[in-house]
PAZAPA-4460 file (N, C-alpha, C; in steps of 0.05 Angstrom, whole numbers, plus 32768, in hexadecimal, padded with zeros to 4 digits):
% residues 275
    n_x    n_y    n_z   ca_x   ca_y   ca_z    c_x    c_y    c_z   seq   type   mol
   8011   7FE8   8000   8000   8000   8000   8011   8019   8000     1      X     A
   8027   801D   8012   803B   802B   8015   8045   8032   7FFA     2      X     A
   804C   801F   7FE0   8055   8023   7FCD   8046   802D   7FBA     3      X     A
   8025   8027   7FB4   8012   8036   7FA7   800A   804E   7FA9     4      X     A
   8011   8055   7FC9   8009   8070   7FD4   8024   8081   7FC4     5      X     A
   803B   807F   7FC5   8058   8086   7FBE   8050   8092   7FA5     6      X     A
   8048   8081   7F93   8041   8080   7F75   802E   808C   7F75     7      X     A
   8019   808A   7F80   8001   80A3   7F71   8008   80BE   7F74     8      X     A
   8013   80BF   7F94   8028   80D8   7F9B   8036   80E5   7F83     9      X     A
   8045   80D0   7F77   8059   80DC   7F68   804D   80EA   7F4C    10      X     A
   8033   80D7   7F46   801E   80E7   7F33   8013   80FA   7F31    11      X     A
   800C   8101   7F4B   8004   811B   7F4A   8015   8129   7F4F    12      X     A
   802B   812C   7F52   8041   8138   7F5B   804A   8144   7F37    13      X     A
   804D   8129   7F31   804E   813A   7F10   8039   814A   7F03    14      X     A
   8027   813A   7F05   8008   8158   7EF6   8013   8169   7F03    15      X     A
   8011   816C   7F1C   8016   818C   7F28   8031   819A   7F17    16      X     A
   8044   818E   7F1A   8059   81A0   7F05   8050   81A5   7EEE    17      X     A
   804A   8196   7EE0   8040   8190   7ECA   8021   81AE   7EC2    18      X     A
   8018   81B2   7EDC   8006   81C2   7EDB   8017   81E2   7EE0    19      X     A
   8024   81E1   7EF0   803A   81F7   7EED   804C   81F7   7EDD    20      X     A
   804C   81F0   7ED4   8067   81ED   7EB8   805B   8203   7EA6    21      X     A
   8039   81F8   7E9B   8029   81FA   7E83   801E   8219   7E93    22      X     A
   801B   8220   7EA8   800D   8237   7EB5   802B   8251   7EB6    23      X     A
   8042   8245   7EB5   8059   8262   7EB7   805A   8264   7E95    24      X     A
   805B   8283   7E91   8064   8289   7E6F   8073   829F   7E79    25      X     A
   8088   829F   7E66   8099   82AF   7E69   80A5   82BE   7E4A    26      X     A
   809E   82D6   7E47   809C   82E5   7E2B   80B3   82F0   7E2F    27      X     A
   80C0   8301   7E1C   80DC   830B   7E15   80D0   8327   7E10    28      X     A
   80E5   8344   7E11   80E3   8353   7E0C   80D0   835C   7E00    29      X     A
   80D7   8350   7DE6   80C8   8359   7DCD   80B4   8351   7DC1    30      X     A
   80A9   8335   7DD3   808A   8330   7DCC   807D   8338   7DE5    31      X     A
   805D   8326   7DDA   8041   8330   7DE6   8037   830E   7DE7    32      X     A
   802D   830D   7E00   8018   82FB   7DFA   7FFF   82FE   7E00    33      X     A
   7FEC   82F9   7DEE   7FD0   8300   7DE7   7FC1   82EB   7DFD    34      X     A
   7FB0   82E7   7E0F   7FA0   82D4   7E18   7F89   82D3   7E19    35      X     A
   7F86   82BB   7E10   7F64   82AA   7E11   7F64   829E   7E2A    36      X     A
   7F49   82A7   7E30   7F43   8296   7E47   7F1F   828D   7E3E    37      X     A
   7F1F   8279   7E3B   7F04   8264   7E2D   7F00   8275   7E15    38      X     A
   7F0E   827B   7E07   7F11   8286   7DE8   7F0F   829B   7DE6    39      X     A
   7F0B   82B1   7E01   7F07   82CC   7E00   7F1C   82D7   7E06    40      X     A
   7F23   82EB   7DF3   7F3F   82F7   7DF9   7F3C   8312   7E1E    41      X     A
   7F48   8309   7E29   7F56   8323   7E3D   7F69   8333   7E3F    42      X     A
   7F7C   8337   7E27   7F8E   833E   7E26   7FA9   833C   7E1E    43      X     A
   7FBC   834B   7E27   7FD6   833F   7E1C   7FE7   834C   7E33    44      X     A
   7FFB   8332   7E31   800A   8330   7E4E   8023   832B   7E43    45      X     A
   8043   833B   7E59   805A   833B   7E53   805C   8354   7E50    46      X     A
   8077   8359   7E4F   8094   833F   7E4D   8099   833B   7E70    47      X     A
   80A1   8321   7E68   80AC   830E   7E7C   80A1   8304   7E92    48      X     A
   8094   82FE   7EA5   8088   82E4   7EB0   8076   82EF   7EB7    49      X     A
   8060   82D3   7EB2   8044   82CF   7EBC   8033   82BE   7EB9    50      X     A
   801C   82BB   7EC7   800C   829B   7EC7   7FF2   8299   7EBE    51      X     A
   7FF2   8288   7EAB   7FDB   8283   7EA2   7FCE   826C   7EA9    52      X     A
   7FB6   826A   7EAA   7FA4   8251   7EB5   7FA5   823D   7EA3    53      X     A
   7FAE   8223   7EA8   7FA8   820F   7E92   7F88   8208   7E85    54      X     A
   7F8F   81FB   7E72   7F77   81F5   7E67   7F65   8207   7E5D    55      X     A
   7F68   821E   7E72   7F4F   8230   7E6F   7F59   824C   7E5F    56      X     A
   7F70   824E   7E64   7F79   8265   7E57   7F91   8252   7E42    57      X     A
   7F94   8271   7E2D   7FAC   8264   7E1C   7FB4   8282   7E14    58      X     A
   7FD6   827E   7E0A   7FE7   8292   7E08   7FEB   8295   7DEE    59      X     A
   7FEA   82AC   7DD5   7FF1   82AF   7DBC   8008   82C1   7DC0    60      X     A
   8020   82B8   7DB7   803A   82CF   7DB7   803C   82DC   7DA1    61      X     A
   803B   82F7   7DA9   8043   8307   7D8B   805B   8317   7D90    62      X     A
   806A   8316   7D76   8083   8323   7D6F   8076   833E   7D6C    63      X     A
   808B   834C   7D80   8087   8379   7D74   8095   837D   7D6A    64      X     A
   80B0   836D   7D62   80C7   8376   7D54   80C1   837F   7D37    65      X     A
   80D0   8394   7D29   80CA   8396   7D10   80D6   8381   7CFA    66      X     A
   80B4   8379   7CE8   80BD   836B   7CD7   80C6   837E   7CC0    67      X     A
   80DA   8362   7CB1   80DD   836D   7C8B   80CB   8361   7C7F    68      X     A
   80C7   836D   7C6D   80A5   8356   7C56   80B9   8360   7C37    69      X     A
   80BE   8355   7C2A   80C6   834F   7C16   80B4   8348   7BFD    70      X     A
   80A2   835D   7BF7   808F   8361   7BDF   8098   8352   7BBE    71      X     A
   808D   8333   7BBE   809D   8333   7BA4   809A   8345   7B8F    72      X     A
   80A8   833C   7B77   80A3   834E   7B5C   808A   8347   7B4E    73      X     A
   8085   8368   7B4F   8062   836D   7B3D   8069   8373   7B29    74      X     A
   805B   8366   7B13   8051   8373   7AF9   8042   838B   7AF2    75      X     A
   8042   839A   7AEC   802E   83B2   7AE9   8032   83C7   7AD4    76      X     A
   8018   83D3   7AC9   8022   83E7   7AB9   8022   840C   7ACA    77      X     A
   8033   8419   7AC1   8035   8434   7AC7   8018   8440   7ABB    78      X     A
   8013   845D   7ABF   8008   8474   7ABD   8001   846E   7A96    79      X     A
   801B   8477   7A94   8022   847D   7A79   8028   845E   7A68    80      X     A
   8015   844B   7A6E   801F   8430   7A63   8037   8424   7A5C    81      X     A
   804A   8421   7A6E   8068   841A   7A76   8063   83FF   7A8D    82      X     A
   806D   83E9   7A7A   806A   83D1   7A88   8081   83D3   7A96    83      X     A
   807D   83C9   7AB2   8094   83CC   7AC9   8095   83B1   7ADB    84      X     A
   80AD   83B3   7AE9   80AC   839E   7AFA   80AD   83A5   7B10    85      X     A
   80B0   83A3   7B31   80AB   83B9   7B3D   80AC   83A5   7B56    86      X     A
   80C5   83AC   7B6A   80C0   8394   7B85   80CB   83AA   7B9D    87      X     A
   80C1   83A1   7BB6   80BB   83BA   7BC4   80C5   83AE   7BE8    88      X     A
   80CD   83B5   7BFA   80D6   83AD   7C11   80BE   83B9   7C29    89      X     A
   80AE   83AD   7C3A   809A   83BF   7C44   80AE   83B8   7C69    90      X     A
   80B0   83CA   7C7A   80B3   83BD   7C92   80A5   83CC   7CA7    91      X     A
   8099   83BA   7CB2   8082   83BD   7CCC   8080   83B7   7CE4    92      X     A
   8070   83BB   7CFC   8075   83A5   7D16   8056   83A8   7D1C    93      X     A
   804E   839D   7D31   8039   8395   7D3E   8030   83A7   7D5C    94      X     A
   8027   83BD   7D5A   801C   83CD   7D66   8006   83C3   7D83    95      X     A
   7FF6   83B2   7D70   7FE7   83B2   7D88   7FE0   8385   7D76    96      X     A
   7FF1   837C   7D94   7FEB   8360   7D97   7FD0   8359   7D8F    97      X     A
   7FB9   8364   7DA5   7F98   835B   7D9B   7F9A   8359   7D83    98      X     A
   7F97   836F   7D78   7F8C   8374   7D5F   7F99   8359   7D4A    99      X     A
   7FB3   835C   7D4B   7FBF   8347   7D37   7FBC   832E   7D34   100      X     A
   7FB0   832B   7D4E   7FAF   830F   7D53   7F8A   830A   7D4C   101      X     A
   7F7A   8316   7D5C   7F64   8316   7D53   7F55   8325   7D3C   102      X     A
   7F63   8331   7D32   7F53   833D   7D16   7F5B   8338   7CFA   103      X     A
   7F72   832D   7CFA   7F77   8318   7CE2   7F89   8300   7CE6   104      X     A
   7F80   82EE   7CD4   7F8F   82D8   7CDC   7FA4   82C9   7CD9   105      X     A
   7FB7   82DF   7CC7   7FD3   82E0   7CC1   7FE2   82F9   7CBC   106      X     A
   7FE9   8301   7CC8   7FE6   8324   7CC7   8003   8320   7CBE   107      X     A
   8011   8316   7CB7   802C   831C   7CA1   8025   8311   7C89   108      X     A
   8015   82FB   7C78   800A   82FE   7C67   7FF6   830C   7C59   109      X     A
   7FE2   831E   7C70   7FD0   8331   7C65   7FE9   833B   7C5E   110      X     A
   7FF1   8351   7C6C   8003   8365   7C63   8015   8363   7C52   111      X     A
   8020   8348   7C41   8029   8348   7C2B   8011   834E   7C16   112      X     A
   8002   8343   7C13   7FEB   8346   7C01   7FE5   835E   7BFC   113      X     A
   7FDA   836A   7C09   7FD8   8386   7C18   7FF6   839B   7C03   114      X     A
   8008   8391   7C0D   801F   83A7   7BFD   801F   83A1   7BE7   115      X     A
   801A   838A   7BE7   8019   8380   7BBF   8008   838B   7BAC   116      X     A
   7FEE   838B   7BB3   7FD9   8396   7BA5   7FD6   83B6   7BB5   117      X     A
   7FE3   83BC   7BC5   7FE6   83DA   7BBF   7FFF   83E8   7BA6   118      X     A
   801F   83D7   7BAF   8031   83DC   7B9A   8029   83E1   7B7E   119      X     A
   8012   83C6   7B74   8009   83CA   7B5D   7FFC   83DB   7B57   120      X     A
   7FE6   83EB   7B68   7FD9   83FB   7B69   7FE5   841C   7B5F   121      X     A
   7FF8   8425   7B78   7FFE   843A   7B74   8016   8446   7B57   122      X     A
   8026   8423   7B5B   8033   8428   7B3F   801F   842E   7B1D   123      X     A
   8008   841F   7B25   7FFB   8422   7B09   7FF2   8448   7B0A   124      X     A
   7FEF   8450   7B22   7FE2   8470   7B1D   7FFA   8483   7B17   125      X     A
   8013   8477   7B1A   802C   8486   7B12   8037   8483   7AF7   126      X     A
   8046   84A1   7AED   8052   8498   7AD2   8073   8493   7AD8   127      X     A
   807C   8488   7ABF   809A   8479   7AC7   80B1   848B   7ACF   128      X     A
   80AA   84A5   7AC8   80B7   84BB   7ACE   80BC   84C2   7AEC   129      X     A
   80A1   84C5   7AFC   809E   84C0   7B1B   80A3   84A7   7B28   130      X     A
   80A2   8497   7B12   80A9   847A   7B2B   80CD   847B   7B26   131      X     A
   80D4   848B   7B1C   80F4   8480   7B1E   8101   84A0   7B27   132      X     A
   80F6   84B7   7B22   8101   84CF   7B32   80FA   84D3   7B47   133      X     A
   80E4   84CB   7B57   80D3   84D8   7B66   80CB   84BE   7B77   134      X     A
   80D7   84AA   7B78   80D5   848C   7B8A   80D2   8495   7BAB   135      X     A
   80DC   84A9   7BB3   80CB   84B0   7BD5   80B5   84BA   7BD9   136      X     A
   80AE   84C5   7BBE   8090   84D2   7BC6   8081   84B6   7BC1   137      X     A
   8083   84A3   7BAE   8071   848D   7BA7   8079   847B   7BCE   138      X     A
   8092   8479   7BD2   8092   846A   7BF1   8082   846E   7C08   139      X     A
   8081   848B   7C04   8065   849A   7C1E   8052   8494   7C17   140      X     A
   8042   8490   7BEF   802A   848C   7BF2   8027   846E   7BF3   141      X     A
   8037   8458   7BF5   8038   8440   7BF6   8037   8438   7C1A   142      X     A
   803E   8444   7C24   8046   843E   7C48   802B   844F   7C55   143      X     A
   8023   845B   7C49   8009   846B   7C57   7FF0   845C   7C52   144      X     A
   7FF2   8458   7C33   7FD7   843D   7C27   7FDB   842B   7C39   145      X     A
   7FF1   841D   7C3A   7FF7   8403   7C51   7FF2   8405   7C69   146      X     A
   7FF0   841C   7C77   7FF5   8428   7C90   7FD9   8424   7C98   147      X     A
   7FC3   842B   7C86   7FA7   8433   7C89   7FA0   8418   7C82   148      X     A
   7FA4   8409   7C7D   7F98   83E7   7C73   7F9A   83D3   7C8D   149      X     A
   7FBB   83E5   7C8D   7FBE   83C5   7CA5   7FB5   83D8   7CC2   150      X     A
   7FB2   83EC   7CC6   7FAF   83F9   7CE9   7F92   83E3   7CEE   151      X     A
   7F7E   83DA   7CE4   7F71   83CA   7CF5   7F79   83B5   7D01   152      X     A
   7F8D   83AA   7CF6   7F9A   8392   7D02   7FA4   8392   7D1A   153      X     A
   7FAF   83B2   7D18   7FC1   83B8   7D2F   7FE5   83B3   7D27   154      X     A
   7FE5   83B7   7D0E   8007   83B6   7D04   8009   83DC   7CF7   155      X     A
   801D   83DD   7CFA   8029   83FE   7CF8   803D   83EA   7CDD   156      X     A
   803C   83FE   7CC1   8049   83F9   7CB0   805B   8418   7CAE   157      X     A
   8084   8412   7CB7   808B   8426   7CC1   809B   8432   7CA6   158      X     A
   809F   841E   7C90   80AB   8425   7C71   80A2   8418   7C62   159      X     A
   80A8   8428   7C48   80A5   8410   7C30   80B9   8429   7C1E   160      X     A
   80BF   8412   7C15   80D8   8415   7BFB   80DD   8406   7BEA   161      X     A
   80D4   8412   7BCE   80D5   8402   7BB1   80FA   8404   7BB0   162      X     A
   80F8   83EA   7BA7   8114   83D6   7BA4   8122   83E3   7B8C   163      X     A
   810E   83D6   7B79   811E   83D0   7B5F   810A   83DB   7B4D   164      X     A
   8107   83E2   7B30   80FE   83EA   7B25   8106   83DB   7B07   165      X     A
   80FA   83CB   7AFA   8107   83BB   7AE0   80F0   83C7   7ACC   166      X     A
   80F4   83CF   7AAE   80F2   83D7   7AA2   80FE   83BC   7A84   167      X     A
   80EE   83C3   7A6F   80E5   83B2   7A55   810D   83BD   7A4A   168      X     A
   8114   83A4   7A39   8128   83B5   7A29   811E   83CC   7A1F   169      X     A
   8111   83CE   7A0B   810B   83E2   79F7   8109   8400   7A02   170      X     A
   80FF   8404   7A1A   80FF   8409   7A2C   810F   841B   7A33   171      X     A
   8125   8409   7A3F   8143   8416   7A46   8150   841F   7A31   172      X     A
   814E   8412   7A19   815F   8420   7A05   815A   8440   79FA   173      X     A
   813E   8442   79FE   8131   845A   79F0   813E   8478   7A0E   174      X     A
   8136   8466   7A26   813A   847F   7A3A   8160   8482   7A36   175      X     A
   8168   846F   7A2D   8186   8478   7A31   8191   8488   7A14   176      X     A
   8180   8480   79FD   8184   8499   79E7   8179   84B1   79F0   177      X     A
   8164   84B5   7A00   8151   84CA   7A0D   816A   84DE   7A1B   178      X     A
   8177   84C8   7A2C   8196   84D2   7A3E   819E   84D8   7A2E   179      X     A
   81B5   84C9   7A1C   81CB   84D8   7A10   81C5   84EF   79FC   180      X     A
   81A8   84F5   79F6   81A4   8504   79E6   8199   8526   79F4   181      X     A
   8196   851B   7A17   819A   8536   7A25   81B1   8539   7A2C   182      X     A
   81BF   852D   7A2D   81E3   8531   7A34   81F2   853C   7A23   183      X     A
   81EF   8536   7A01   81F9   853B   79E7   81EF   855A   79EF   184      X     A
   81D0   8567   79F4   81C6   857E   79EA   81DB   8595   7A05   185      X     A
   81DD   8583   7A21   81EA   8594   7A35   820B   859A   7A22   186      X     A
   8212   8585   7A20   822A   858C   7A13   822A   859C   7A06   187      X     A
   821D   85A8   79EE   8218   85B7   79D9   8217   85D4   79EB   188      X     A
   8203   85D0   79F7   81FF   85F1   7A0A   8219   85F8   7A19   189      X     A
   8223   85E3   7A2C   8247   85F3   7A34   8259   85F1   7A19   190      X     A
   8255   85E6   7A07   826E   85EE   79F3   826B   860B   79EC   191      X     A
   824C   860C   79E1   8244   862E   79DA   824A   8640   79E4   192      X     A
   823F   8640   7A03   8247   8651   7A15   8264   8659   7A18   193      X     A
   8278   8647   7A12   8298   8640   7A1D   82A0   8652   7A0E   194      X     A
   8291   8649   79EB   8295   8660   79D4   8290   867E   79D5   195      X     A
   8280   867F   79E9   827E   8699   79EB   8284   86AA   79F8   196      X     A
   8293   869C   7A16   82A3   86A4   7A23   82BC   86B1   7A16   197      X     A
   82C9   869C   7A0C   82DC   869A   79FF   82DB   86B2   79ED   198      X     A
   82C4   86C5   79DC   82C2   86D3   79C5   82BD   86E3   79DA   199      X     A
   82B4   86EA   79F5   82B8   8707   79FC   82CC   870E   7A06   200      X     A
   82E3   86F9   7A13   82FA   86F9   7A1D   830F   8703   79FB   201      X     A
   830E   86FD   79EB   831E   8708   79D2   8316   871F   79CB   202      X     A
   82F9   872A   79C9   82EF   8743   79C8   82FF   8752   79DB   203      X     A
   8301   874F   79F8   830F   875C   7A0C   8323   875D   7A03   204      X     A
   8336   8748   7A04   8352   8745   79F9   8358   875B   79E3   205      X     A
   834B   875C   79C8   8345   8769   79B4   833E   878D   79B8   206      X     A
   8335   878A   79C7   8333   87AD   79D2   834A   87C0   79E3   207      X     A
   8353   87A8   79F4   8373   87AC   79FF   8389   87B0   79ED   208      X     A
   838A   879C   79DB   839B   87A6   79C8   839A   87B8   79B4   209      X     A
   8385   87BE   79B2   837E   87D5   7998   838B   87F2   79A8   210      X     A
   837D   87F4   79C5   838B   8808   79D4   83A4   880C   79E0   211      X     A
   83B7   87F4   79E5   83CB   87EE   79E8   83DE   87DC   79CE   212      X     A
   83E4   87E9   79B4   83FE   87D9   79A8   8406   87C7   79B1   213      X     A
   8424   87D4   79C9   842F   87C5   79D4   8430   87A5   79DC   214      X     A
   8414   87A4   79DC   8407   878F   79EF   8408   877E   79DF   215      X     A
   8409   8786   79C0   8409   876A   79AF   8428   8767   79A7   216      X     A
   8433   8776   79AA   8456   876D   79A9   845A   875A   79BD   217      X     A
   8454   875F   79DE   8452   8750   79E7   8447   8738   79EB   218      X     A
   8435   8735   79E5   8431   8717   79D5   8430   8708   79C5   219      X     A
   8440   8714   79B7   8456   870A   799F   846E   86F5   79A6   220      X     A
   8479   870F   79C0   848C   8706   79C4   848B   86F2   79D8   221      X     A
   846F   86EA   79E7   846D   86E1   79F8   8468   86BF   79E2   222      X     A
   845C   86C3   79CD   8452   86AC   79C8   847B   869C   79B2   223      X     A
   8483   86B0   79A9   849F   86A5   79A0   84A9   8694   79BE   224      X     A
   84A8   86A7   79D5   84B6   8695   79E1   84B0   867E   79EC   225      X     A
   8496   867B   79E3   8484   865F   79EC   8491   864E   79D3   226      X     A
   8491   8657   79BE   849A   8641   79A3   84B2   863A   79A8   227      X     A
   84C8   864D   79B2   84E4   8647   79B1   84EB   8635   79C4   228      X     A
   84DC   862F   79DD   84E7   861C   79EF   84EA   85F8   79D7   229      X     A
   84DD   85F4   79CB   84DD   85DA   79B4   84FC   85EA   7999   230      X     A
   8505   85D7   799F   851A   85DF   798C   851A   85DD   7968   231      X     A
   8503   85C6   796A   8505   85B9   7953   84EA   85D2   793F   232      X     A
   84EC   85E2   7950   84D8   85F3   7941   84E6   860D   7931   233      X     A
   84DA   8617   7919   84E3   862A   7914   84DD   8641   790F   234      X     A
   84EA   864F   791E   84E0   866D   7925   84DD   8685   7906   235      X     A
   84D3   8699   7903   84CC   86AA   78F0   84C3   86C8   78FF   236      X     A
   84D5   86D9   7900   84D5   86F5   790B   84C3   86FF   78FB   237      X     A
   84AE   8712   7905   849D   8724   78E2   84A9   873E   78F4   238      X     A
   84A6   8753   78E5   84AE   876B   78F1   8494   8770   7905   239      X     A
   84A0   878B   7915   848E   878F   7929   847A   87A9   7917   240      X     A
   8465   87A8   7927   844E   87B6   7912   8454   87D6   7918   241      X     A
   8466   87DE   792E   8470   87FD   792D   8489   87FA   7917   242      X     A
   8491   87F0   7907   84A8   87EF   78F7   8497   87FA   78DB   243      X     A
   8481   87E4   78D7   8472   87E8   78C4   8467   8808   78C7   244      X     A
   8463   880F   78DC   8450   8828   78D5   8466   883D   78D5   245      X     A
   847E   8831   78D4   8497   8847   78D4   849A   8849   78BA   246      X     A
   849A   8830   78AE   84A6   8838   788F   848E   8841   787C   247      X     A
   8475   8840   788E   845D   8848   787D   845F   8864   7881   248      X     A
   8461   886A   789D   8461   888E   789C   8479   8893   7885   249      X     A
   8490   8889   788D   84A5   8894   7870   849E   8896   785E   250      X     A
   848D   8881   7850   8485   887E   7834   8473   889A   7834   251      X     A
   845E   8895   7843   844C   88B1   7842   845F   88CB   783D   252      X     A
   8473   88D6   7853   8483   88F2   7851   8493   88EC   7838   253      X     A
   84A2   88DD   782E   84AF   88DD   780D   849A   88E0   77FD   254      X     A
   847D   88D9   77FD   846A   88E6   77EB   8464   88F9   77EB   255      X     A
   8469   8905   7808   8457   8921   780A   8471   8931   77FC   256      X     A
   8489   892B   7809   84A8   8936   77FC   84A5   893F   77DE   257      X     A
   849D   892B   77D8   849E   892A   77B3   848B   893C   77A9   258      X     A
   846D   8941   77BA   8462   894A   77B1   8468   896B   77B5   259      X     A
   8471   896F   77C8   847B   898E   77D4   848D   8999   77BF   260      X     A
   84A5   897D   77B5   84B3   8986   77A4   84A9   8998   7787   261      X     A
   8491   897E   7779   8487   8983   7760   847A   8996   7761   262      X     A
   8469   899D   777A   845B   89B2   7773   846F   89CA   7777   263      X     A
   8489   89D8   7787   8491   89EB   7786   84A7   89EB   7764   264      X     A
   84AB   89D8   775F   84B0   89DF   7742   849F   89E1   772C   265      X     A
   8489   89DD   772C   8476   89E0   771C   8475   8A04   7724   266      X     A
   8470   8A03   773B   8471   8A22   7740   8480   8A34   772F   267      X     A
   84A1   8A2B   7735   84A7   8A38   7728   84B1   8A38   770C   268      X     A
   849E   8A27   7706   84A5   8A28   76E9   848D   8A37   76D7   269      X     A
   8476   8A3D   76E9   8461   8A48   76E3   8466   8A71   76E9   270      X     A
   8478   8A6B   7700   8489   8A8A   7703   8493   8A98   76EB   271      X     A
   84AC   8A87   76DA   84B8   8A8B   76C7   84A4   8A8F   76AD   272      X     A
   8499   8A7F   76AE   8486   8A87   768E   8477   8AA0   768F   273      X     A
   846C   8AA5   76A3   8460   8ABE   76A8   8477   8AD5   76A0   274      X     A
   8494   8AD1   76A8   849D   8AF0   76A3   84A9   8AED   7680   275      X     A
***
């Protein structure tokens, strides 16, 4: 009898652990646990220790940490009928335990769905011009649509950010003649301009020297001595342009000479006939 008594002892001795084992929960930081008690929720309890009733109550743990959701790639057309490919990163966390747990019944697959058929959505009201210049204004209206879909759940959607953007060959080829053919036209405008720099700077130049001679002897001589440093070159002196206007004034006074001459002998040869 002694030994049956021992043994039933030791039976209940185990339920009872066995009933405390299943009655301590112990949550971490960063979750929640949701509790049912006969299927009616009371709440959410944690972090870190506390007891729940067996049988009668039960514990749902939810993660608050922020998830990543990884939006595969959508097909869709643009604004301006531009077939695109288009994959998008959404990341979120879980605000309020109840809700997530009791108002949908997978609340990281709603919310992929959810970004997917919004992604597609807002990309089709955009043209390809804004979805590839202007990709943060399309991210606010993608995280705010999301924001307002999933708040009944009780999940806060805290980004979204389009990835990648793929585009048709034909496509790329046309926007990159589109490029080089605004790059070709920029080029064209600083060469012009450079030209024209360049033509008021000689005008200047050109006005200095008209008022200053000198100034072009001097860079005469400035540019010989640039040639003469190369040996293999060969040099050619022209006279200087006050030399020229020396032997031009001469030429001029020997004409006027000649003429002073002829006319005072004409004079007097017109003297003589008279007497």
């Amino acid at each position: 009898m002694v030994g049956v008594g021992t043994f039933v002892l030791g039976i209940v001795l185990l339920f009872v652990l066995i009933f405390l084992a299943s009655a301590i929960k112990i949550v971490k930081e960063y979750e929640r646990a949701v509790i049912f008690r006969l299927g009616r929720v009371v709440g959410a309890r944690g972090p870190g220790l506390f007891f729940i009733i067996p049988v009668f109550e039960k514990a749902v743990i939810v993660d608050l940490r922020t998830r990543v959701l990884d939006v595969p790639v959508q097909e869709t057309i643009t604004k301006d009928n531009v077939p695109v490919k288009v994959n998008a990163v959404v990341y979120f966390r879980v605000v309020d335990p109840v809700k997530a747990v009791t108002q949908v019944a997978n609340y990281i697959v709603a919310t992929s769905q959810i970004a997917q058929t919004t992604l597609r959505s807002v990309i089709g009201q955009a043209h390809l011009d804004e979805l590839l210049s202007e990709r943060e204004k399309l991210n606010r209206e993608l995280q705010k649509i999301i924001d307002e879909a999933t708040d009944p759940w009780g999940i806060k959607v805290t980004t979204v950010e389009i990835k990648d953007v793929e585009l048709p060959g034909g496509m790329q080829r046309a926007m990159a003649k589109q490029a080089e053919a605004e790059r070709e036209r920029r080029a064209r405008i600083l060469l012009a301009e450079a030209e024209r720099q360049a033509a008021e700077k000689l005008r200047e130049a050109a006005q200095i020297i008209s008022e200053h001679p000198m100034a072009l002897q001097l860079r005469t001589l400035q540019t010989i001595s640039d040639v003469a440093s190369d040996k293999s070159n060969v040099i050619v002196l022209t006279l200087p342009m006050e030399m020229l206007k020396l032997f031009r004034s001469l030429g001029e006074a020997a004409e006027t000479f000649k003429e002073s001459v002829a006319r005072k002998a004409k004079d007097g040869q017109d003297e003589v006939s008279e007497e």
